[in-house]
C-alpha positions in Angstrom: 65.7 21.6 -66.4 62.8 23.4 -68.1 60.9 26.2 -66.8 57.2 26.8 -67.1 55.9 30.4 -67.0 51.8 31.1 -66.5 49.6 33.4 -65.0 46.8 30.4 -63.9 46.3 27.0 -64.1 42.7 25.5 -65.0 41.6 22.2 -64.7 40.6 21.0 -68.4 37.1 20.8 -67.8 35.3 21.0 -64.8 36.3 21.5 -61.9 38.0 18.9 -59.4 41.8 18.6 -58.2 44.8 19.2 -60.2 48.0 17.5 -59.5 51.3 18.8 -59.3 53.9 16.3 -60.0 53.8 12.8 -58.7 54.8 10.6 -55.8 58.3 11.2 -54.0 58.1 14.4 -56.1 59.6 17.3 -53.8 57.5 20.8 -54.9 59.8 23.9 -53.4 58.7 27.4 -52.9 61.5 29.6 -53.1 62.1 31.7 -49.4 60.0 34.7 -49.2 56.9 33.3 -51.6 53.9 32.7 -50.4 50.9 30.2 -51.6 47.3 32.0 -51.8 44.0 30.8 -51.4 41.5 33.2 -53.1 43.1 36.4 -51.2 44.1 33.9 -48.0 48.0 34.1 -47.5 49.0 30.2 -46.5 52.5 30.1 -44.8 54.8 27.8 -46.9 56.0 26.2 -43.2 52.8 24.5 -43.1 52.7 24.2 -38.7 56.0 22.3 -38.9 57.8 21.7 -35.6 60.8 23.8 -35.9 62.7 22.0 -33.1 61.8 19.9 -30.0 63.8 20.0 -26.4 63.5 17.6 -23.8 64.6 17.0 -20.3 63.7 14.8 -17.2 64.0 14.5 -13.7 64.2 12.1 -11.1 65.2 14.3 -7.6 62.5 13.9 -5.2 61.3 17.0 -3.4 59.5 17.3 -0.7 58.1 20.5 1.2 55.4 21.6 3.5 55.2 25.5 2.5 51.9 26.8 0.5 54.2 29.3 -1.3 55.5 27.2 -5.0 58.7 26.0 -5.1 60.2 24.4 -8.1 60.3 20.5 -8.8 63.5 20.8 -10.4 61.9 20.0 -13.5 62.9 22.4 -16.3 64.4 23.3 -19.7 65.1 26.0 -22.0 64.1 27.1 -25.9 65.0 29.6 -28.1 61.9 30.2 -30.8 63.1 31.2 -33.9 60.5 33.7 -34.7 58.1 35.6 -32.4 54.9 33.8 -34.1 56.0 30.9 -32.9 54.3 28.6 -30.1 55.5 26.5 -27.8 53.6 23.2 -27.5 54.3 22.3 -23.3 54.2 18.8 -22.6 55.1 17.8 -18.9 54.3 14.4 -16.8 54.8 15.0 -13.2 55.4 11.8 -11.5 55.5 10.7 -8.1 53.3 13.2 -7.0 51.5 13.0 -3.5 50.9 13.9 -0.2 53.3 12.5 3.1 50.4 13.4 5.8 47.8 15.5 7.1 44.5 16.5 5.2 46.4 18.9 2.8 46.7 18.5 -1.6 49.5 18.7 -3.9 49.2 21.9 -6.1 50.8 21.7 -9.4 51.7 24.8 -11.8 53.3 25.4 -15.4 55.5 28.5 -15.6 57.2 30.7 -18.4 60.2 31.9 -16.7 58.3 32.8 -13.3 55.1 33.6 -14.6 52.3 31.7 -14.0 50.5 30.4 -17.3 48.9 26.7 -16.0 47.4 25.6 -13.0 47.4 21.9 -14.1 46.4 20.3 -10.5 45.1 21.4 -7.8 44.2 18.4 -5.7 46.6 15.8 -6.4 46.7 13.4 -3.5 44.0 15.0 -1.6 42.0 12.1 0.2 40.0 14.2 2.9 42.4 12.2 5.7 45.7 12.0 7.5 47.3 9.1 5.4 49.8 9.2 2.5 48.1 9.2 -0.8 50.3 9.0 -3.9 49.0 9.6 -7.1 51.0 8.3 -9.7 51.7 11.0 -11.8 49.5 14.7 -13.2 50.0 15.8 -16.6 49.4 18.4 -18.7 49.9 19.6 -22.7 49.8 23.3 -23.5 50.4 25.5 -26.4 51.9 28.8 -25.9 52.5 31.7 -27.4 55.6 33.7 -25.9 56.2 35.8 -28.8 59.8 36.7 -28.3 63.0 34.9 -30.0 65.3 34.8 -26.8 65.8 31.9 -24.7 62.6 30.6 -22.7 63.3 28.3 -19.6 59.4 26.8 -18.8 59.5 24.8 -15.6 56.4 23.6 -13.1 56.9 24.5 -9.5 54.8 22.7 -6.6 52.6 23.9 -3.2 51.5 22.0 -0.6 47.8 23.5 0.1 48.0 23.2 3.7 51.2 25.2 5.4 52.9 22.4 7.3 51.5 19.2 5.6 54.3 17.6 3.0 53.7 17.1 -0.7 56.2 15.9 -3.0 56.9 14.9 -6.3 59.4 12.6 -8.4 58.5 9.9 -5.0 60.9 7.3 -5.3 63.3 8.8 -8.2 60.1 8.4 -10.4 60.7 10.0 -13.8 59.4 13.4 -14.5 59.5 14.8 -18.0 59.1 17.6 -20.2 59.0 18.3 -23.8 58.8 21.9 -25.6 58.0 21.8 -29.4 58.2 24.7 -31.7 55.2 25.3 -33.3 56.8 27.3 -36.9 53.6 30.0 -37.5 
C-alpha cells in the first residue's frame, strides 16, 4: 500500500468535481477525523441510522375514561450518543368508537411525557353509532438527548367520559418503529 501526503488537492484546470477513487471503491476516514467544507465541520456518519427497533401489537383495548391509558403498544431504545434522534414511526390500527357521540384521542409519548398528539377525532361521526376508522398514523423525529434506554409508547382517551373507544379492534395489527438517527 502507498501513502500519499498533501496539504490540497486542485482540480487541473478549472474548476468542476474531482474524483476520489472509483466504483466499489471504499474511502475510510479514520475515527475522530472530520471532513470540512470551507470552515463547515461535516460529520463522517453522514445521518446513518445507527439501529432500528420494532414491535407490534394485536391486544384490543377498550375504555370509556377521558384520562390516556396505554394501547399496549410500546418498545424501548438505547441511543448511542445524546445527538442522536429518534425517527417515531407508529400505525395505530383498529381504532374507533363503540357508541355515543364521543372521539378516539390518540397520543405519542417519551416515557410519560407527552411529545404528539397525533389524533384527536378518530371515529368521531357527530352520532350514537360505532364508527371504526381503520387505522391513525403518525412519523416523528425526536430528539431525547440522553444515551439510556427510552421506552416510547402511544396511550389512548376517549373524549367523552363514559363513551368506549378502542384500538387494535379485532386483533388488528398495530406497529411501531424507532430509528436512530446518528448526528
Amino acid at each position: 500500500m502507498s501513502t500519499l501526503k498533501v496539504d490540497t488537492i486542485l482540480k487541473r484546470t478549472g474548476t468542476g468535481t474531482i474524483t476520489v477513487g472509483q466504483s466499489g471503491d471504499t474511502i475510510t476516514i479514520p475515527s475522530g477525523a472530520t471532513l470540512s467544507n470551507q470552515g463547515t465541520t461535516v460529520p463522517t456518519a453522514f445521518g446513518k441510522i445507527g439501529q432500528v427497533i420494532n414491535a407490534i401489537n394485536n391486544t384490543e383495548v377498550v375504555s370509556s375514561s377521558s384520562t390516556y391509558v396505554t394501547t399496549g403498544l410500546n418498545t424501548n431504545i438505547t441511543p448511542t450518543a445524546t445527538s442522536s434522534k429518534v425517527l417515531v414511526i407508529v400505525t395505530q390500527a383498529g381504532v374507533g368508537k363503540n357508541s355515543s357521540n364521543t372521539k378516539c384521542n390518540l397520543k405519542l409519548q417519551r416515557g410519560t411525557t407527552d411529545i404528539h398528539q397525533f389524533d384527536s377525532d378518530a371515529g368521531y361521526n357527530a352520532g350514537s353509532a360505532s364508527n371504526y376508522v381503520g387505522s391513525s398514523s403518525v412519523c416523528y423525529l425526536d430528539s431525547p438527548s440522553t444515551t439510556s434506554e427510552t421506552n416510547y409508547r402511544t396511550v389512548f382517551a376517549s373524549s367523552a367520559d363514559s363513551s368506549n373507544v378502542s384500538v387494535n379492534t379485532n386483533s388488528s395489527d398495530s406497529t411501531i418503529t424507532l430509528m436512530e438517527v446518528l448526528a
